[in-house]
C-alpha positions in Angstrom: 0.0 0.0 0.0 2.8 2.4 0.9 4.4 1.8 -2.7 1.0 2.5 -4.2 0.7 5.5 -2.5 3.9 6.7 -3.1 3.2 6.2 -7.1 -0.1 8.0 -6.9 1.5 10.9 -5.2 4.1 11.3 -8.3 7.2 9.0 -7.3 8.4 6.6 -10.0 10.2 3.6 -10.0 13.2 5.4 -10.5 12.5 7.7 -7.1 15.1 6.7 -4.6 14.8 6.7 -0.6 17.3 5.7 1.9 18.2 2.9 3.3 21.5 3.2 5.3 20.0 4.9 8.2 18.2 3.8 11.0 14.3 5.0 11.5 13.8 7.7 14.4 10.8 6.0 16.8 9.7 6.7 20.3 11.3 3.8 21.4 15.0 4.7 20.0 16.5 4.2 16.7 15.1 1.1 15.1 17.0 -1.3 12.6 14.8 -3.9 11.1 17.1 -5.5 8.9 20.7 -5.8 7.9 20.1 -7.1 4.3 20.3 -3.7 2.8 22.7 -1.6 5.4 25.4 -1.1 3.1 23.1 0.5 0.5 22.9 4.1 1.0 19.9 4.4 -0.8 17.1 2.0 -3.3 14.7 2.8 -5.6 11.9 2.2 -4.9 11.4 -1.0 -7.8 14.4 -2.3 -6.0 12.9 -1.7 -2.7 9.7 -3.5 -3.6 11.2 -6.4 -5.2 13.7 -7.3 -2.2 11.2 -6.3 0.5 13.4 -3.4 2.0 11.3 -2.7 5.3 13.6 0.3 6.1 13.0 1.3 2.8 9.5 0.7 2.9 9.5 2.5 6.4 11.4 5.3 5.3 9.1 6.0 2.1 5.6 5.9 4.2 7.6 8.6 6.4 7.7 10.6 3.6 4.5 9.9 1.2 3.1 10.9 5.3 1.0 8.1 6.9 -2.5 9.7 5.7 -2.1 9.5 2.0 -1.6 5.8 2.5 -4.9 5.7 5.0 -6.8 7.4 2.5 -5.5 5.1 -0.4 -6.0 1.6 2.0 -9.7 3.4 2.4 -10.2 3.3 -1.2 -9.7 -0.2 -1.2 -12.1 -1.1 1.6 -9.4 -1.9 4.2 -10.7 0.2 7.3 -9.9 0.9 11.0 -6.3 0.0 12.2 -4.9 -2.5 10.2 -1.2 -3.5 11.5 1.4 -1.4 9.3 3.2 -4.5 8.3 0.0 -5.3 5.8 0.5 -1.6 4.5 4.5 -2.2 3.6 4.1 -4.8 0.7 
């Protein structure tokens, strides 16, 4: 869904986000995975096909969490579906 919204907001496939850094939460600085830390950035069709969640992450961080609400809406998925289901 995040990759969806990211198109319909004007990204391509070419559009790049990073991936070297770790994601800012609450909690502390959060690393999900190591597969792409040497990488210091992916597009986003190279994101998608190797299932970068820090990429993924990074990219609903800046589409902005609404957009893709709005989108998931469209599709009939309502209330608070778990953001892993939103990533892919």
């Amino acid at each position: 869904m995040v990759y969806a919204a990211a198109l319909e907001a004007g990204y391509t496939k070419r559009a790049s986000t990073t991936s070297r850094e770790p994601i800012a939460t609450p909690r502390g600085n959060w690393l999900p995975d190591r597969r792409h830390a040497g990488e210091p950035s992916l597009d986003l069709r190279k994101a998608l096909r190797s299932e970068a969640t820090r990429a993924a992450i990074r990219l609903l961080q800046q589409v902005g969490i609404p957009r893709v609400v709005t989108l998931a809406s469209s599709f009939g998925l309502e209330g608070q579906p778990a953001v892993r289901r939103w990533i892919g």
